[in-house]
C-alpha positions as CSV (number, residue, x, y, z in Angstrom):
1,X,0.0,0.0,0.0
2,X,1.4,3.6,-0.8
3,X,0.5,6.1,1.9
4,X,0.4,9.9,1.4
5,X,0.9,12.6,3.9
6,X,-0.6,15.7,2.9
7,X,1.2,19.1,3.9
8,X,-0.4,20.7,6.7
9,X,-1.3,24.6,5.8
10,X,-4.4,25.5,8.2
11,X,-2.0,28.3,9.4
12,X,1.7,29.1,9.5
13,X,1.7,27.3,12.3
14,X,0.7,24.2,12.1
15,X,3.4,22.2,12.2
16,X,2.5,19.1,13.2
17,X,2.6,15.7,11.1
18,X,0.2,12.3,11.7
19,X,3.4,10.1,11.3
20,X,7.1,11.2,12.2
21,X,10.2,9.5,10.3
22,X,11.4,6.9,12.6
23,X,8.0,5.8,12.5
24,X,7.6,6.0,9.1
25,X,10.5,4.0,8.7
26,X,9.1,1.3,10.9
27,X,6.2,0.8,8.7
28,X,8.3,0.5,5.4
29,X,10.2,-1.7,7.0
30,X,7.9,-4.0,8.9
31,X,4.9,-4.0,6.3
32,X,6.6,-2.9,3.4
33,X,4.8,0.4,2.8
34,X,5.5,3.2,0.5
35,X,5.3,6.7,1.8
36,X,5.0,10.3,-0.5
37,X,5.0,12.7,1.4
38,X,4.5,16.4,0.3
39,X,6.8,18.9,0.8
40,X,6.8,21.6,3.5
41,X,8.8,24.1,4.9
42,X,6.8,24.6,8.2
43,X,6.3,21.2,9.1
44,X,8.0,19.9,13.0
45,X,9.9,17.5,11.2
46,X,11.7,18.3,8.0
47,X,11.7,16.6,4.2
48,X,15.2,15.6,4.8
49,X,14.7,13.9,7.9
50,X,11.4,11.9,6.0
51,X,13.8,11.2,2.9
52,X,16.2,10.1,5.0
53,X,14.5,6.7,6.3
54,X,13.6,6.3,2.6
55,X,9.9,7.8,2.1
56,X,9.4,10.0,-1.2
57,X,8.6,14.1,-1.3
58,X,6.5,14.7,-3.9
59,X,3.9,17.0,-4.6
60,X,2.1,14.6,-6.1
61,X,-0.2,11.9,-4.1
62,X,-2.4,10.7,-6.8
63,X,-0.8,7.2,-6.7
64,X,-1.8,6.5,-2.6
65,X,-3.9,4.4,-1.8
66,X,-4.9,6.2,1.4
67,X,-4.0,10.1,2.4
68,X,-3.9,10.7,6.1
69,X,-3.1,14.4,7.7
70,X,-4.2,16.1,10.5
71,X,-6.4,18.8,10.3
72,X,-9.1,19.6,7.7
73,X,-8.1,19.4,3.6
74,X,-9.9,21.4,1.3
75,X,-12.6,19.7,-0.9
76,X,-10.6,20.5,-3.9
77,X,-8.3,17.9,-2.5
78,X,-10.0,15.3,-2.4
79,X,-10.1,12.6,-5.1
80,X,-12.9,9.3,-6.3
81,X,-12.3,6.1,-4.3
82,X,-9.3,7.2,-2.3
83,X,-9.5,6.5,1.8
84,X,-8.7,9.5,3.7
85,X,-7.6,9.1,7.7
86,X,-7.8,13.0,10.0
87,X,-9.3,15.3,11.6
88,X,-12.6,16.0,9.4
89,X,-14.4,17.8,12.2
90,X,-17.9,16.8,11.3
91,X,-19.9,14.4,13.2
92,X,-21.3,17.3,15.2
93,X,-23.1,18.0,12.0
94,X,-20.3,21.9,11.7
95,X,-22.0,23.9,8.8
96,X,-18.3,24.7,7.7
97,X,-17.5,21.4,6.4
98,X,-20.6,20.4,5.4
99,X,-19.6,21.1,1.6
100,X,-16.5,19.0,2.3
101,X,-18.4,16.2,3.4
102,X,-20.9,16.1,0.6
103,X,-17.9,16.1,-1.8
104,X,-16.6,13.1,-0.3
105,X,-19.9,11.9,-0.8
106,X,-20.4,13.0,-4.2
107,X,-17.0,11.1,-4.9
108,X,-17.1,7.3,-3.0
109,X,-14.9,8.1,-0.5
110,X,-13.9,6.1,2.4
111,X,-13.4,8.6,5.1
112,X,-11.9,7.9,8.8
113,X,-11.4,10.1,11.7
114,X,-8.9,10.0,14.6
115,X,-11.8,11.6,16.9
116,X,-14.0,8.2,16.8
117,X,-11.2,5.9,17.1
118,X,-12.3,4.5,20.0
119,X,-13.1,1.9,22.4
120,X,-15.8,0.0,23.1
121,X,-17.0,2.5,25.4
122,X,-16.4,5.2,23.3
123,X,-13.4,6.4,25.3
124,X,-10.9,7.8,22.3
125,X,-7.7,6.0,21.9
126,X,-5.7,8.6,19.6
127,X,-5.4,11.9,20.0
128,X,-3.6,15.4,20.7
129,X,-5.5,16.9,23.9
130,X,-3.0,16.2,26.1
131,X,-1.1,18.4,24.2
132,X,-3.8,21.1,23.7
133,X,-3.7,21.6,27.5
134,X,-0.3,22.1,27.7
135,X,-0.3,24.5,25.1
136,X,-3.7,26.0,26.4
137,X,-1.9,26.4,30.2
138,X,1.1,28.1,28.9
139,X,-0.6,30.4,26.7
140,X,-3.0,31.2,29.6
141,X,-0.4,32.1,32.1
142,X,1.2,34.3,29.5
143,X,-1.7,36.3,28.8
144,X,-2.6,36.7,32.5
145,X,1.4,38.1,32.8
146,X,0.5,40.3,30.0
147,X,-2.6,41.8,31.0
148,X,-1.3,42.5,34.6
149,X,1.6,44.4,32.9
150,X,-0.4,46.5,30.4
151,X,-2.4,47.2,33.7
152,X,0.6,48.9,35.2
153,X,1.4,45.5,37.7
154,X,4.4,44.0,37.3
155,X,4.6,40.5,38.8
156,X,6.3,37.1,38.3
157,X,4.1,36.2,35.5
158,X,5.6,38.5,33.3
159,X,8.4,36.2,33.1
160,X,6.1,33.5,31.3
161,X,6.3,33.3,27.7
162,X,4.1,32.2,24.9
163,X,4.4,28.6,23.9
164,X,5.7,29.3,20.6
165,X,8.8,30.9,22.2
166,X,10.2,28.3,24.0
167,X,12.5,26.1,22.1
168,X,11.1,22.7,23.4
169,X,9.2,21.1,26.4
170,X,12.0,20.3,28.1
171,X,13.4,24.1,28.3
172,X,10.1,25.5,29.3
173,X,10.3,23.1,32.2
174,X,13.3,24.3,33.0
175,X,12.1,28.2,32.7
176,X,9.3,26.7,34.9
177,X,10.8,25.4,38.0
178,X,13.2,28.5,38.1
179,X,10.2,30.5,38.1
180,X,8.5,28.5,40.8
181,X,11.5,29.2,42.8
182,X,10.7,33.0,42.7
183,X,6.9,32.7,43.2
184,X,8.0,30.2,46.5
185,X,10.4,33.3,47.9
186,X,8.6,36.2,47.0
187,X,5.0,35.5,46.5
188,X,2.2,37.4,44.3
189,X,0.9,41.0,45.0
190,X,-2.2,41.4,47.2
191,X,-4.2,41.7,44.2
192,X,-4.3,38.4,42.9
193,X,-3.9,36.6,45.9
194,X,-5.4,34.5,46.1
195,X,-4.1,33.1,43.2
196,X,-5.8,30.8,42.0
197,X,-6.6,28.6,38.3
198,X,-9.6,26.6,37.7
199,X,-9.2,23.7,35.0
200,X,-12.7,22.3,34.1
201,X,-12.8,18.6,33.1
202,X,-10.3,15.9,34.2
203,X,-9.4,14.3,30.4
204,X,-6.1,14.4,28.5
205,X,-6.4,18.4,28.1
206,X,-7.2,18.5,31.6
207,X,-4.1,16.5,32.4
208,X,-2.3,18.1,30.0
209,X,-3.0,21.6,31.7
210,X,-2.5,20.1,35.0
211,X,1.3,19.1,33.8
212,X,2.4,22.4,33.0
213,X,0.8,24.3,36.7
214,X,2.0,21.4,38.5
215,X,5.8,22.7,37.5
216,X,4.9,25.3,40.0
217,X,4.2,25.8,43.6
218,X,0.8,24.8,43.3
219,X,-2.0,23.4,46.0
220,X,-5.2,21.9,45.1
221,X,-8.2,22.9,46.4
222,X,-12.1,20.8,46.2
223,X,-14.3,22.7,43.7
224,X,-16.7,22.5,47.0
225,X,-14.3,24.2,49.3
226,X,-13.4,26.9,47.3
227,X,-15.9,29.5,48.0
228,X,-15.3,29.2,52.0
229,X,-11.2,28.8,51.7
230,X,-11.1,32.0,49.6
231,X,-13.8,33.8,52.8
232,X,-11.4,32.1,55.0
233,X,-8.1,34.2,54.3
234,X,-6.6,31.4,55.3
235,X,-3.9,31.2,51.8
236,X,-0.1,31.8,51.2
237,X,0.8,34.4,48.4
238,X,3.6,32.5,47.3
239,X,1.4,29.7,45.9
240,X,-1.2,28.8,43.2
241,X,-4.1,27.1,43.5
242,X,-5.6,24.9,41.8
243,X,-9.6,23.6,41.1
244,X,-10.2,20.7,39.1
245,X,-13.9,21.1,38.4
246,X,-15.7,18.1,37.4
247,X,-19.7,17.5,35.6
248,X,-21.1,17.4,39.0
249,X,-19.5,20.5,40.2
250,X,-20.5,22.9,37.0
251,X,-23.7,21.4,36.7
252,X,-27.4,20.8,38.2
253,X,-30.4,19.1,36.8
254,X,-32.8,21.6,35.7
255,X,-35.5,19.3,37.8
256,X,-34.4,21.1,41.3
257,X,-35.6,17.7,43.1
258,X,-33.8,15.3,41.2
259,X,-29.6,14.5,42.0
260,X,-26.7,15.0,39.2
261,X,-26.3,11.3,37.2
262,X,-23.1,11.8,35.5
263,X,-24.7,9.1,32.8
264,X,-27.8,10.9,33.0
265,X,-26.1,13.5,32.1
266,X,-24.3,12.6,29.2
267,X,-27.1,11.2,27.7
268,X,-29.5,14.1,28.1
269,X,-27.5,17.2,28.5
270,X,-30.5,19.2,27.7
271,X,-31.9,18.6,31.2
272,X,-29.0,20.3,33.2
273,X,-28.1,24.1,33.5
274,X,-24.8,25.5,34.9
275,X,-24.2,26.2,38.4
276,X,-20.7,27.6,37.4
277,X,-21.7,31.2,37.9
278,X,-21.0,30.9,41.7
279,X,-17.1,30.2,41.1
280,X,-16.3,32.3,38.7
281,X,-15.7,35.7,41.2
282,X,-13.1,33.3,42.8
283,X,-10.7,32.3,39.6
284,X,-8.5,33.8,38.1
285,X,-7.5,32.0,35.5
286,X,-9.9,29.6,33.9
287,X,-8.6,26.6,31.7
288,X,-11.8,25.2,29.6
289,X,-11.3,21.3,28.8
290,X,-14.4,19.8,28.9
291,X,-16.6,18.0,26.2
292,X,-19.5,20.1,24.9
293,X,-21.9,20.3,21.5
294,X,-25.0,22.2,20.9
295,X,-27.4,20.0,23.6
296,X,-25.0,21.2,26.5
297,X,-25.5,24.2,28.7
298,X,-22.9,26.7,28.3
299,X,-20.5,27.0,31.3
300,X,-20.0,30.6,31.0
301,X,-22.6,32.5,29.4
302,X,-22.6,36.6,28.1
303,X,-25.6,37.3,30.0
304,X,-23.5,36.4,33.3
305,X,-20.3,38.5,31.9
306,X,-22.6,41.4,31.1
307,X,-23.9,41.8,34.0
308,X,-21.5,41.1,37.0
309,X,-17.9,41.8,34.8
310,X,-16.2,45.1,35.7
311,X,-12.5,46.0,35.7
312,X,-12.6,44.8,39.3
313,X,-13.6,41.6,38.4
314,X,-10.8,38.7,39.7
315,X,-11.4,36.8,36.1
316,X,-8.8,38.0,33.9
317,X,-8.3,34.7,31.3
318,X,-10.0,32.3,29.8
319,X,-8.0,29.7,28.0
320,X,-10.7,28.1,25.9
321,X,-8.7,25.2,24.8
322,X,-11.6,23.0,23.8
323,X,-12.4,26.2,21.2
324,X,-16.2,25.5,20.5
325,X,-17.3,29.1,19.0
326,X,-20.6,30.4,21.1
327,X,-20.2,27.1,23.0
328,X,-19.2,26.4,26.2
329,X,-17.6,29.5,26.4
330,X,-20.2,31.9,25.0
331,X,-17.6,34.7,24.5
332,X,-15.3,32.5,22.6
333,X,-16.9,34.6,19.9
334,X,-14.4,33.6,17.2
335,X,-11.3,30.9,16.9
336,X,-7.8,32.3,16.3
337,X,-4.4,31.3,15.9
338,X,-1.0,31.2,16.6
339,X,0.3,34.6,15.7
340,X,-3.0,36.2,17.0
341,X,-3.9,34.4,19.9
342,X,-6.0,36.2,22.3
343,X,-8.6,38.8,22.4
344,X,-10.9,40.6,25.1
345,X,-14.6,39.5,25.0
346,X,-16.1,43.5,25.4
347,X,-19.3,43.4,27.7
348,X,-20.5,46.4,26.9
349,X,-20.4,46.1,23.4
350,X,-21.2,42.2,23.0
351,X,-17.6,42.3,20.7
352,X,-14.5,41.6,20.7
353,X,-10.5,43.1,20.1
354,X,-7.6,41.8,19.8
355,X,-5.3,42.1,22.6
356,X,-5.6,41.7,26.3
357,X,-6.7,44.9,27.4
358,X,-10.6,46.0,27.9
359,X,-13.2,46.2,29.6
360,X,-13.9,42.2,30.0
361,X,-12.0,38.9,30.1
362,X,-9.0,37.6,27.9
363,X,-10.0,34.8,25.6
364,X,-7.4,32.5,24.3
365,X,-9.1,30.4,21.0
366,X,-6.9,28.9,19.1
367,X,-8.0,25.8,17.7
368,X,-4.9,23.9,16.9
369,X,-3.2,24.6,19.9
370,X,-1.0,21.0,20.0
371,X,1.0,23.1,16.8
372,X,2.5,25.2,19.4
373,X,4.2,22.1,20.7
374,X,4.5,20.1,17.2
375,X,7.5,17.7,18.2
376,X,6.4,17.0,20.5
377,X,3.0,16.5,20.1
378,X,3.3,14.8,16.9
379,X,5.6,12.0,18.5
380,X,3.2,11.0,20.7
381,X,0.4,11.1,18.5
382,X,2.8,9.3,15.8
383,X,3.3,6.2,18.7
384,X,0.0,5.4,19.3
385,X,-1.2,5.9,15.4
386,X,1.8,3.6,13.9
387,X,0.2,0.3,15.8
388,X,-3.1,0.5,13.7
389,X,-1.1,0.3,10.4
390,X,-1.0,-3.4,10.9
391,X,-4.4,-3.7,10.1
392,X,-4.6,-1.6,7.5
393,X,-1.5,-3.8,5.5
394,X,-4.1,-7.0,6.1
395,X,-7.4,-5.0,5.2
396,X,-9.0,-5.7,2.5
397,X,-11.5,-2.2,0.8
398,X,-13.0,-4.3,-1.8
399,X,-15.6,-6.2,0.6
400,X,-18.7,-4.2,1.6
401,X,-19.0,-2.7,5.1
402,X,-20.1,-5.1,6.8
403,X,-17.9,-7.4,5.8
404,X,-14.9,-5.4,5.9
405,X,-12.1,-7.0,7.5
406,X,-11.0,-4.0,10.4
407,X,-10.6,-4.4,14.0
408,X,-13.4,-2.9,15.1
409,X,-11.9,0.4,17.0
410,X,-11.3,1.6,13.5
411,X,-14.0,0.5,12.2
412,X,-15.9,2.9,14.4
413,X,-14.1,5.5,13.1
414,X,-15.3,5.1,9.4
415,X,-17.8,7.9,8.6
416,X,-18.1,7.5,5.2
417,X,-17.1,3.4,3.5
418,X,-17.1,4.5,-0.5
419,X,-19.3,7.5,0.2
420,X,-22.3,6.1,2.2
421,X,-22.6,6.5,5.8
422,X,-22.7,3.6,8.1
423,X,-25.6,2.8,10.3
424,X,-23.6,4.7,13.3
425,X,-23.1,8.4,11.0
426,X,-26.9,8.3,9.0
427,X,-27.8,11.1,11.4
428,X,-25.5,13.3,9.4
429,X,-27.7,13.1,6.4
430,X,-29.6,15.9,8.5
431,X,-27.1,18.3,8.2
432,X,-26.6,18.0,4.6
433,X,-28.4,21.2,3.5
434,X,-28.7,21.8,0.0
435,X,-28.9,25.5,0.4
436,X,-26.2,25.7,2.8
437,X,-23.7,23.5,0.0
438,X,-25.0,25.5,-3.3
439,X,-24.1,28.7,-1.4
């Protein structure tokens, strides 16, 4: 089988690549796979290094078989009867890929997506978020640094950068624990102590986030205690603290007389409401990591920020690393990216600019955050995705669906099988306006 890898181009920086050389190399080796793989000059790993183990650059990719990537590719790109393996970002029926998917359609493609590799239990068992959240932290505590300084306080977190700036993991860890040294002998201003960051969910972008704070002086506090430890006075200003807020903490069933069921809840979001209000005078920096489409309730809504933010207000960030636009994080008005990373959501004027100073909170959005740590983040990706190729050398496209021979984790990731949707993606059909694709 010949295998493409399509040059990433979302942004100038998206660096990041589904498989790196050395595994590459494994799988021409082992299986006897051809790789093209088309040239770029942003990508984490270089053409050399891929023509080095003995895969092909080449613009060209009409002789593969299969084309994998990692985010999105244009519909222009796509081609009759191939099998395409990324990021497509459209089971929750998104109205910007909606003409991508009906060309795929249109054209018999076999389409699979990282998102719904998964388990029997639909737990996902490839993926970047780990990644996102360590990107997403870093980025956070860099805007908090930056609004306090372009509000005329200088403090220790001027001294974090943006992820981008650090040459690799292991040096910001470095940067880190020096500057965890500092907070530990000198301590914060009275003004943001206490300090402390709230990181909602507990998956890999939780974790993720949890990594890079954890590289400082940092304390954990119970979502339930927080309210009375903060009325307590009873903190250090030369620590941080940390909430981990889990579903039962941000949310209530709308039924007052009935408890939080965490399955419940997952299998009718519609029937809860957010009880996050209450903790947001507390933080002040939030961390967003949790799961959410269009049946949720939103954790933070504009109503809430319009009414109770002020330049007083304790909240300065919000490091929206899940990036649903007018989702979870109503004032996540709008993704970004890399080289423009945050903006201030304006209460008063239901808008947004670019920046970190105004009258409202900081929003980080962008929504390929894992580029900002490509090498990294593609290795580990690149280690889990290389021990699925196996199957693909034995499977055989020509049956029909159900008889395909694929172990059955990717199988569930197949949206399209030679442009028709399986039993498991019909409900997309829904989404497939005609007006929406001719315009």
């Amino acid at each position: 089988m010949i295998i493409g890898i399509r040059r990433e181009d979302k942004n100038l920086w998206e660096g990041r690549v589904p498989l790196i050389p050395s595994d590459v190399e494994i799988l021409q080796e082992k299986y006897n796979f051809k790789f093209i793989i088309q040239p770029s000059n942003i990508r984490a790993f270089s053409d050399n290094e891929y023509e080095d183990v003995g895969a092909t650059i080449s613009e060209d990719l009409s002789s593969c078989e299969m084309i994998i990537a990692v985010k999105e590719i244009p519909k222009e790109f796509f081609r009759e009867g191939k099998k395409y393996l990324f990021f497509s970002h459209v089971i929750k029926g998104q109205k910007y890929n909606m003409p991508s998917l009906q060309k795929m359609i249109d054209l018999k493609v076999t389409l699979m997506d990282y998102e719904r590799i998964v388990d029997e239990n639909g737990r996902r068992l490839i993926f970047f978020g780990k990644y996102a959240g360590i990107a997403g932290m870093i980025d956070s505590l860099w805007a908090f640094g930056e609004r306090l300084k372009n509000e005329g306080k200088e403090t220790l977190f001027s001294d974090f950068k943006y992820a981008l700036k650090y040459s690799n993991l292991e040096d910001l860890k470095s940067s880190y624990i020096e500057i965890g040294k500092q907070i530990s002998e000198k301590g914060f201003p009275e003004e943001i102590t206490p300090m402390i960051v709230g990181v909602t969910g507990y998956g890999n972008v939780s974790k993720g986030a949890q990594e890079i704070i954890d590289l400082l002086p940092t304390e954990e506090i119970d979502a339930d205690d927080l309210i009375n430890f903060v009325k307590s006075k009873k903190y250090s200003n030369k620590k941080i603290y940390k909430v981990v807020f889990k579903e039962t903490d941000m949310f209530e069933p709308n039924d007052k007389s009935q408890v939080f069921d965490l399955q419940d809840y997952f299998n009718n979001p519609g029937n809860y409401q957010s009880k996050f209000d209450q903790y947001i005078p507390y933080l002040n920096i939030l961390v967003n990591g949790i799961y959410w489409d269009y049946n949720c309730p939103k954790l933070i809504t504009k109503d809430y920020l319009q009414k109770k933010y002020n330049n007083n207000s304790t909240l300065k960030v919000i490091g929206d690393v899940t990036c649903d636009v007018n989702g979870a994080i109503e004032c996540n008005m709008e993704s970004t990216n890399s080289g423009n990373p945050v903006y201030v959501y304006d209460v008063a004027e239901d808008d947004i600019n670019y920046g970190v100073l105004g009258n409202g909170p900081v929003v980080l959005a962008v929504d390929n955050l894992p580029c900002e740590v490509a090498r990294e983040s593609s290795t580990f990706f690149s280690n889990i995705l290389v021990k699925y190729f196996n199957t693909f050398s034995k499977t055989d496209f020509s049956k029909n669906y159900e008889n395909v021979n694929i172990i059955d984790d990717l199988k569930r990731s197949i949206i399209l099988y030679k442009g028709e949707f399986p039993d498991g993606y019909k409900y997309l059909e829904k989404y497939l306006d005609n007006e929406l694709l001719i315009n």
